[in-house]
DRENDREN-519274 format. One record per residue (C-alpha): residue number from 1; residue in one letter; z, y, x. Coordinates in pm, whole numbers, plus 50000, padded with zeros to 5 digits. Each point is the difference from the previous one (the first is absolute). Layout:
residues N
nr	rest	w	v	u
NUM	A	Z	Y	X;
...
END
This chain:
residues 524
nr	rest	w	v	u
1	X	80028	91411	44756;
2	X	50338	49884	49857;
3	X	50116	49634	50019;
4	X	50031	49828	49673;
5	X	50276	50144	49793;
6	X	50283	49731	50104;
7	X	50335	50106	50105;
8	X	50092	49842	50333;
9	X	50275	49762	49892;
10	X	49792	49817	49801;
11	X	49748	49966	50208;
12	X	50274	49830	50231;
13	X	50153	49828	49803;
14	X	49673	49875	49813;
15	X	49955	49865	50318;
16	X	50326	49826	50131;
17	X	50052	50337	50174;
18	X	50362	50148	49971;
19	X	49984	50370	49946;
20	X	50236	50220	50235;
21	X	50168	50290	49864;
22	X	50089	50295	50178;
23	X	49816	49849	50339;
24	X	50270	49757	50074;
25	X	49910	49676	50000;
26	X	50355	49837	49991;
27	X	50042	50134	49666;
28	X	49701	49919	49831;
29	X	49970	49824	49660;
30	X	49959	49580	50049;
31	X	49639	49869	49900;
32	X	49964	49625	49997;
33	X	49656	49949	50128;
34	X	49712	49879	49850;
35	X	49740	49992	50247;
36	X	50057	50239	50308;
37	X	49639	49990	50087;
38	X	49854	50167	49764;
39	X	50183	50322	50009;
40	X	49843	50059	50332;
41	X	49675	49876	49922;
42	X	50012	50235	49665;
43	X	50053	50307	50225;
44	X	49719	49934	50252;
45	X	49782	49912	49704;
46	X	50099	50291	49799;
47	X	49943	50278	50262;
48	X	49666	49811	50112;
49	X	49951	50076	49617;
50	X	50084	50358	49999;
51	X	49819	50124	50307;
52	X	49679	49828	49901;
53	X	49985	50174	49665;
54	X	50093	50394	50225;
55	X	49707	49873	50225;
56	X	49801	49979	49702;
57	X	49944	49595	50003;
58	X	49996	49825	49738;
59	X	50341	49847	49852;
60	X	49928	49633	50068;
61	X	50360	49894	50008;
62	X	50033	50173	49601;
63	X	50161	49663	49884;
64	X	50207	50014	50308;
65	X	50378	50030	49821;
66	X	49990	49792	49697;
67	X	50351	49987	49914;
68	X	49930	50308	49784;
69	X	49635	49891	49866;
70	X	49982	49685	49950;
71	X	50108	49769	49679;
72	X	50302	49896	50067;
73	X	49929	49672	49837;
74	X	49803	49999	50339;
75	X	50243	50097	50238;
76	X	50276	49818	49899;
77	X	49880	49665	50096;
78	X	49833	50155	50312;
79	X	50352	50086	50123;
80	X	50208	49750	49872;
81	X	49831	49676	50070;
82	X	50039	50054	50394;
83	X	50420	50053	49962;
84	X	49966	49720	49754;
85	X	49853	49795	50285;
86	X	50286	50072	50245;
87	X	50282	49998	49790;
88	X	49871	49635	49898;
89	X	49941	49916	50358;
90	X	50306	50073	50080;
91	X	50175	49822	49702;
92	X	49827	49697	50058;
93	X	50135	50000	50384;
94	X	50353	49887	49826;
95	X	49872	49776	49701;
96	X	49831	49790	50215;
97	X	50267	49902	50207;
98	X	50225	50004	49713;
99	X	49750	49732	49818;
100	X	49955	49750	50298;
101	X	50388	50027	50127;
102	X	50099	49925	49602;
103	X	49757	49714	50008;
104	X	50102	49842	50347;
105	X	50389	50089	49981;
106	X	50072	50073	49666;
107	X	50275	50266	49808;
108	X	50204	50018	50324;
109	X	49649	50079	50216;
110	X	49943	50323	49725;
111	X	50354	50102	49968;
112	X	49958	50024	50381;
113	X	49720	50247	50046;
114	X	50134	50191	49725;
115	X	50399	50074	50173;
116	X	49742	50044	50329;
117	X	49759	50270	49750;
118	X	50221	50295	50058;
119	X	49899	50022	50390;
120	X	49633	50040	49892;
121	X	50104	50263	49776;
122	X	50191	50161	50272;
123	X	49683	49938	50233;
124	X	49771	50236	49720;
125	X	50271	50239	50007;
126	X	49929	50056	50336;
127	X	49670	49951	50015;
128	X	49887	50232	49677;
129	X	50231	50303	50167;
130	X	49867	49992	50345;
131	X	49671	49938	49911;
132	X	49956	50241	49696;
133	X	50187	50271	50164;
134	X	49813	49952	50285;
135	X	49648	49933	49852;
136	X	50053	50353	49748;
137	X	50104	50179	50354;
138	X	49715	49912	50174;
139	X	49743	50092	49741;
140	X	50157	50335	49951;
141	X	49965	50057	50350;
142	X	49683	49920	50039;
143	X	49886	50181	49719;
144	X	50163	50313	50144;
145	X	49781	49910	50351;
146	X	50290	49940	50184;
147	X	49882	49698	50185;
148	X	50312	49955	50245;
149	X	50255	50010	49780;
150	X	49817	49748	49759;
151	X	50015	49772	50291;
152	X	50343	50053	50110;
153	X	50078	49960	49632;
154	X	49823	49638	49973;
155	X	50155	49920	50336;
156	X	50355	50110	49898;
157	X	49927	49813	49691;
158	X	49898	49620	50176;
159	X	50244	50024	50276;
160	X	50276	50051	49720;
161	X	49835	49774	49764;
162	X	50049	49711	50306;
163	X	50350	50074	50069;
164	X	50070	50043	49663;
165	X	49840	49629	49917;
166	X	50165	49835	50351;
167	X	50345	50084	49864;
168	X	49980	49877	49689;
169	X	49883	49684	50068;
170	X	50260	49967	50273;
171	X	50244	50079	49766;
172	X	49843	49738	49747;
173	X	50009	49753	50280;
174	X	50374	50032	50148;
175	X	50220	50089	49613;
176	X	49722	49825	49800;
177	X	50349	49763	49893;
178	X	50199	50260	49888;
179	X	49721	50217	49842;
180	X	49867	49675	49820;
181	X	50338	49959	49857;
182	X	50014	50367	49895;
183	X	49656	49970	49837;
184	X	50121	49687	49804;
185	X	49965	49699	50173;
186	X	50268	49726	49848;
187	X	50088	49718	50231;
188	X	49688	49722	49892;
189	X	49704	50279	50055;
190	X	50149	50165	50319;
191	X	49893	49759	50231;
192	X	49631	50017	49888;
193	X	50021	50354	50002;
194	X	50140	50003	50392;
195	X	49673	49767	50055;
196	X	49772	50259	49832;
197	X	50144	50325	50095;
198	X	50037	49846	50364;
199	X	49634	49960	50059;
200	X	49898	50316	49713;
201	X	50218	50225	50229;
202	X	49738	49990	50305;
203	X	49739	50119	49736;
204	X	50199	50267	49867;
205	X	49903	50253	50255;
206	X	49628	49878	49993;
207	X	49981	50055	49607;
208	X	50184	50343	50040;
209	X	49802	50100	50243;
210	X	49676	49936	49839;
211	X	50060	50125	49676;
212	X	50138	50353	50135;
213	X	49734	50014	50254;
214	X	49694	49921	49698;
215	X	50089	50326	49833;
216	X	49938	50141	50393;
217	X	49647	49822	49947;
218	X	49917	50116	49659;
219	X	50063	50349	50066;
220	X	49778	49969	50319;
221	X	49708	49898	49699;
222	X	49983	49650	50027;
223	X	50190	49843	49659;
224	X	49731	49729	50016;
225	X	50148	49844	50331;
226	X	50386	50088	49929;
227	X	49908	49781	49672;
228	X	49889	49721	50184;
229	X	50240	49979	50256;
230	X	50285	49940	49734;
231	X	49751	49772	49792;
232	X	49885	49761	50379;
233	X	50394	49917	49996;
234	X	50013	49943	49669;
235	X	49751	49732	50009;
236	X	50077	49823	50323;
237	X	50365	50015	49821;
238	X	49890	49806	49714;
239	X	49758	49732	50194;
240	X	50308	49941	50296;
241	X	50264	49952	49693;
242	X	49876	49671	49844;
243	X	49929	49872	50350;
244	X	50339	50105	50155;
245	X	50207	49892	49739;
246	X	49819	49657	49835;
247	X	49790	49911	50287;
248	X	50214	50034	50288;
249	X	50355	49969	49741;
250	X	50105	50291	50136;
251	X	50173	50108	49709;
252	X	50196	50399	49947;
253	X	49862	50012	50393;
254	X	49670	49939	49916;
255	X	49985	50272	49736;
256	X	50157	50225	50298;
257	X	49775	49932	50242;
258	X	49706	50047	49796;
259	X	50121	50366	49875;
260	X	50080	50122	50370;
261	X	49659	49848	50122;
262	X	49840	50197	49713;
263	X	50187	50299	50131;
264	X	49861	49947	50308;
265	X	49641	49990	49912;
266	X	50042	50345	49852;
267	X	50217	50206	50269;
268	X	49723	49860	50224;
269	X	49718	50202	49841;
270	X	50226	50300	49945;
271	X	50073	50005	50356;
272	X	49634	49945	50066;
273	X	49859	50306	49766;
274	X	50284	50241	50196;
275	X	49945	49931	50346;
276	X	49690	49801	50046;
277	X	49727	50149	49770;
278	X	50201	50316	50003;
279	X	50093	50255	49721;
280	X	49707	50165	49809;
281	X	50160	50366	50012;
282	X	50206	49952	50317;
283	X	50051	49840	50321;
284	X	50382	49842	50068;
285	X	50107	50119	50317;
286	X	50336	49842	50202;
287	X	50125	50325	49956;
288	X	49942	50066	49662;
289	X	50225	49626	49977;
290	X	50312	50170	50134;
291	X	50256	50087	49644;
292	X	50025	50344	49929;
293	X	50329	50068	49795;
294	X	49871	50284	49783;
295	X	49670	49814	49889;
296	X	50212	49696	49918;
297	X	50180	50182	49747;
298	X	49680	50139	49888;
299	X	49866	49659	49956;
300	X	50336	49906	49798;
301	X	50028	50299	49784;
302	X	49645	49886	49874;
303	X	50094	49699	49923;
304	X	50359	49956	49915;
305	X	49866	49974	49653;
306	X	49874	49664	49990;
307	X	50259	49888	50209;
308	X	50260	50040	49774;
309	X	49806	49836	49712;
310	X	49951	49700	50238;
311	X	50374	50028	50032;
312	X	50102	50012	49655;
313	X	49820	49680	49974;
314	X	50219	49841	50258;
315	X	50326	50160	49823;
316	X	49862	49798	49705;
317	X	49928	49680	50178;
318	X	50344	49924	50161;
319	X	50149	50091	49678;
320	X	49796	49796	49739;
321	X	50046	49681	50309;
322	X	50367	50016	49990;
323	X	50042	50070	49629;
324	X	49770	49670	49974;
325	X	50216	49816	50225;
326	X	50356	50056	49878;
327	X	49900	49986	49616;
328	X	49747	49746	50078;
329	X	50293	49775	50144;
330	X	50222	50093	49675;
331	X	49688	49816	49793;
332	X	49867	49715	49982;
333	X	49692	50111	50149;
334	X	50232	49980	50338;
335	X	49916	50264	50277;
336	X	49689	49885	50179;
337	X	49742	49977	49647;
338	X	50100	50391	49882;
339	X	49902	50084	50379;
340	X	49678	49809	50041;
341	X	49890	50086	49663;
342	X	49993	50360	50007;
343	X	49863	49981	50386;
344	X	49693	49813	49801;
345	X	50014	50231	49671;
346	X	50029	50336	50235;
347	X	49705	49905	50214;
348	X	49785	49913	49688;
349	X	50065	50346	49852;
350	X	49942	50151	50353;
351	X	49602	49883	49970;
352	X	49993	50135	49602;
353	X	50146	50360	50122;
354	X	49766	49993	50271;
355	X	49701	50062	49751;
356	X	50222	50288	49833;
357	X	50143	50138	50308;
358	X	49620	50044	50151;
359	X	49886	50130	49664;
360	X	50279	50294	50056;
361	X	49900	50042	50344;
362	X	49604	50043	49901;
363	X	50065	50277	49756;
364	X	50203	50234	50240;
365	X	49716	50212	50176;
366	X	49845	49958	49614;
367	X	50340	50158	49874;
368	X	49999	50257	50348;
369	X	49638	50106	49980;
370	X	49973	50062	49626;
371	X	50326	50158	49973;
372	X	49948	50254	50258;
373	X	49672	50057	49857;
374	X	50169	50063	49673;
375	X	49800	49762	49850;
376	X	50261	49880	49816;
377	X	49811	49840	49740;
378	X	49909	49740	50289;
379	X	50375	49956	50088;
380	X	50082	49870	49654;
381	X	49713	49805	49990;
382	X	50067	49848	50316;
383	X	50329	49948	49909;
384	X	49935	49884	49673;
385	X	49737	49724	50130;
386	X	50246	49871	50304;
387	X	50263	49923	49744;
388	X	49773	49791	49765;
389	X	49855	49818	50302;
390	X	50287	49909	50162;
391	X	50177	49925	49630;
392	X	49733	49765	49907;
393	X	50091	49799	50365;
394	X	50381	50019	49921;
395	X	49924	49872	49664;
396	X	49787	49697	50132;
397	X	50299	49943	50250;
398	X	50237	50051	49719;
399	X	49854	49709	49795;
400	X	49933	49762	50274;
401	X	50351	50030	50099;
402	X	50151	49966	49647;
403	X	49752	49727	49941;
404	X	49947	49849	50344;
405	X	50276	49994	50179;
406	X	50076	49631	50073;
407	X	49659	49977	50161;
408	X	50014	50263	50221;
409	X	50351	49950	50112;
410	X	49815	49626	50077;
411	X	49795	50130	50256;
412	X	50301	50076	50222;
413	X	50183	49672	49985;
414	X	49889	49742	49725;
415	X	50260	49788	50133;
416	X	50273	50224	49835;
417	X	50256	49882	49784;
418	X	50058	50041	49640;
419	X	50237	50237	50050;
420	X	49810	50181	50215;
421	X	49726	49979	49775;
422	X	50203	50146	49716;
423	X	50186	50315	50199;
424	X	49601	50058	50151;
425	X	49888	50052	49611;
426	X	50270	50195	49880;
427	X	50068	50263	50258;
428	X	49581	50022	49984;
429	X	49992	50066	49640;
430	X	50327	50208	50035;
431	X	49987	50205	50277;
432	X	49637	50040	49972;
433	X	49974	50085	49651;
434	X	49911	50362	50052;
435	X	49722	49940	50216;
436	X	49807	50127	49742;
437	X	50116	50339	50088;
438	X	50008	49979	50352;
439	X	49675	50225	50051;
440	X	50165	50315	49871;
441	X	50240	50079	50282;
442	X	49810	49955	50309;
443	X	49674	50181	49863;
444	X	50225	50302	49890;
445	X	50219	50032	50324;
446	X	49704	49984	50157;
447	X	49808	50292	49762;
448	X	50331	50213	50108;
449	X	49935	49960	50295;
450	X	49667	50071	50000;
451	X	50014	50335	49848;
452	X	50244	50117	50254;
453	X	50335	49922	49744;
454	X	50107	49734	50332;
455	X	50394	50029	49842;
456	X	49915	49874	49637;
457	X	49802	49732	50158;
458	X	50241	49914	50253;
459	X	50279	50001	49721;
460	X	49726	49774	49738;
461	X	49982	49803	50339;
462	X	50365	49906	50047;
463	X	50096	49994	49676;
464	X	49998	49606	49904;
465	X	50111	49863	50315;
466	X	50287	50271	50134;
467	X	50075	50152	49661;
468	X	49976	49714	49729;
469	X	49962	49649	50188;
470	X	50280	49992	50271;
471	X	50272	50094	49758;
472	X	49886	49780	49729;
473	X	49968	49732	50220;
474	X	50346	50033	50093;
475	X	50114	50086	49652;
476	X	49842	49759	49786;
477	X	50106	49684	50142;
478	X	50343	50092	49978;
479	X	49940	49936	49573;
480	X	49712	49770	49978;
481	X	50039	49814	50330;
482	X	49662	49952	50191;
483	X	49837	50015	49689;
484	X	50126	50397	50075;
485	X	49743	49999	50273;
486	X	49719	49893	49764;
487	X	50058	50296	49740;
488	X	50034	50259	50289;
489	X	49642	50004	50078;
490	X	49867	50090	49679;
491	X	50239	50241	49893;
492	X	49946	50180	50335;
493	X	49632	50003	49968;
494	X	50050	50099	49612;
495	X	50241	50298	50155;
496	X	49773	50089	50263;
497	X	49634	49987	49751;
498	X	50211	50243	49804;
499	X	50098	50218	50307;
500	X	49615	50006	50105;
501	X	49887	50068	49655;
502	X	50235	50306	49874;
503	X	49874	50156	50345;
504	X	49644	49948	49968;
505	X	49979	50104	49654;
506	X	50175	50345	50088;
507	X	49755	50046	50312;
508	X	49735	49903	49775;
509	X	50108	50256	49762;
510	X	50054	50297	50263;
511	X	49665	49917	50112;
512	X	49699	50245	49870;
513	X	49777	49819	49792;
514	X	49712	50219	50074;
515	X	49834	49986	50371;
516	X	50048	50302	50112;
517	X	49804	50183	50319;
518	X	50208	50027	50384;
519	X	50089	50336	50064;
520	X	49848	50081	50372;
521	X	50325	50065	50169;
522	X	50095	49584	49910;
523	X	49648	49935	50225;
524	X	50000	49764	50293;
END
């Protein structure tokens, strides 16, 4: 008896799983994961299925694969509330210290931990290659049998992952003056960033480590306890902050302290799961520890992808910081307000793409699954629904910052000056205008890459920040002054909704809008 009629890179990359062409896997097409663990647990599940049903058993696992059976108004939610969850998590790591640091310090206290922000995006960098590429290498190992390499790939993976996380913060540590003033930092707000990044810089390997060494954890099958190891830090983050900073006046320190010690908490039970309750699948070995030079570029090759979104990010950081600063200074905002408003504006928007960015990652093994299938009546619907769900979140967002945005910017400092104040609400309602449209381009790069298109949705994926935002960041301001910097946000997003949209509607076009049967020679 056949497996069901799914072509094999869908099933992958339903599943977080990149698909290798021609056998090698330092070629193979990037997948960001969803959730490693169930690949694996589909394909013991599925031929448990299959060789009941040849034995003559009844099919009792006949609801086993719902991502071509069920509603989708059903498995939508199922799949997208969990990356919801994390992405949130995560985003609330960084509001909350932003919130009680603006509240005990002030403007200077935010500006601070934003110039300091581009390490942490360097840290995901980092952590999202290594431990995707090295997560997506061990599952397809293991679901090939090979037991030994799996476990030389997860210990190539960690040992690298550690070096990898030790140097950076070293680096962060010893040329965190110089690097601050690349990033931005004017004269008032670089000594509370030296404070912050001074004590941040001992956490940096800790939250590099953990976050590349979860997606190790996940793909072993056990998403529940990578989840909570981000979310323990999270909360002993935001119950140290108040303490550290109001009750023992520890000020920018404080909010340091509390973020490392939050860290902490979590590499602890990562560390634990690896080598005290041991790996589900396998067993880490001092051998397996040892680097091996060909699996590490494995490992990268598999996740290079992510990496350079991660970077793009940081491109766009240092660039917005120091167009703040110099055009900022040429105002009368000054340079400090520009700096610590966006850090406040940028980490607000952060939690709102959080619900749209987990939204996008839900639908992929939807998208996968269906359109290997050729189901591809499911594949617009999915598509379809993800776009109105995550539209109706950037709308709320989109009127609450148009409406709201004194308030909010409150939270952070509601000490701030009028001036401060005033820049807050118009970059919000400025720069943030097309919020509204924010849910189209994540939710199609992410349908790209779903279907196995991973150059259109790396290209939908780059497009506003490499493309559009960078030049127009530098462009603008050279008219408008740092109003320039306001109006390059929008018209980037505008550019890049239009980008996602003309190639959407063509793939949506080329696509048959009858299901149609898999021949037998695309079978698994």
């Amino acid at each position: 008896m056949q497996p069901p009629p799914v072509r094999n890179e869908f099933i992958n990359a339903a599943f977080g799983i990149p698909y290798i062409k021609s056998g090698n896997s330092h070629f193979g097409e990037c997948r960001i994961l969803f959730d490693e663990s169930l690949h694996l647990y589909y394909n013991k599940s599925i031929i448990r299925r299959f060789e009941s049903e040849e034995n003559g058993m009844p099919d009792s696992n006949s609801s086993l694969n719902p991502l071509g059976s069920l509603p989708i108004n059903t498995l939508l939610p199922k799949f997208a509330i969990p990356s919801i969850v994390a992405y949130l998590v995560t985003s609330l790591y960084n509001i909350v210290d932003q919130i009680f640091i603006g509240q005990g310090v002030g403007y200077l206290g935010n500006a601070a931990t934003n110039v300091a922000f581009p390490f942490t995006t360097v840290s995901t960098a980092i952590a999202l290659m290594m431990g995707i590429g090295t997560a997506a290498n061990f599952n397809l190992n293991l679901g090939a049998g090979n037991e030994e390499r799996a476990r030389r790939v997860a210990g190539t993976g960690l040992s690298c992952l550690a070096l990898f996380s030790l140097t950076l913060g070293l680096i962060a540590l010893f040329f965190r003056g110089p690097l601050l003033n690349l990033f931005g930092a004017t004269p008032e707000v670089l000594p509370y960033a030296m404070i912050y990044t001074g004590i941040t810089a001992f956490g940096l390997p800790m939250v590099t480590f953990t976050t590349g060494a979860s997606s190790l954890v996940r793909a072993d099958g056990s998403p529940t306890y990578s989840m909570l190891c981000t979310l323990s830090g999270a909360v002993l983050n935001t119950i140290l902050d108040p303490v550290f900073i109001f009750g023992l006046d520890m000020g920018v320190a404080g909010g340091a302290l509390a973020t490392v010690l939050g860290q902490a908490l979590s590499l602890v039970m990562v560390l634990y799961y690896l080598f005290r309750t041991r790996i589900r699948t396998i067993r880490l070995t001092a051998a397996s520890l040892h680097p091996s030079g060909p699996l590490l570029r494995a490992i990268c090759s598999l996740g290079v992808s992510p990496f350079l979104n991660q970077m793009a990010m940081f491109l766009v950081q240092i660039t917005l910081n120091n167009t703040l600063t110099y055009y900022g200074a040429l105002s009368h905002y000054g340079e400090d307000i520009p700096l610590a408003c966006v850090g406040v504006i940028s980490k607000v928007n952060i939690l709102m793409l959080g619900f749209t960015l987990g939204i996008s990652q839900g639908c992929q093994p939807i998208f996968s699954y269906n359109y290997g299938a050729r189901q591809y009546s499911r594949v617009r619907e999915a598509y379809r629904k993800a776009i109105v769900a995550a539209s109706v979140i950037c709308c709320i967002a989109f009127v609450c910052f148009q409406l709201f945005p004194r308030p909010i910017v409150a939270l952070f400092d509601p000490s701030g000056s009028e001036e401060y104040f005033q820049f807050a609400e118009r970059y919000f309602r400025i720069y943030m205008f097309m919020t509204l449209a924010n849910a189209f381009q994540p939710i199609t790069a992410n349908f790209f890459t779903s279907i196995g298109k991973a150059k259109r949705g790396a290209l939908i994926a780059l497009t506003r920040q490499v493309i559009f935002l960078i030049p127009l960041i530098l462009i603008f301001p050279l008219f408008l002054g740092i109003d320039g910097v306001m109006y390059a946000g929008p018209i980037a997003d505008s550019a890049a909704v239009v980008v996602a949209l003309a190639l959407v509607t063509r793939e949506m076009k080329r696509m048959p809008h009858v299901d149609e049967p898999v021949a037998a020679d695309t079978l698994v």
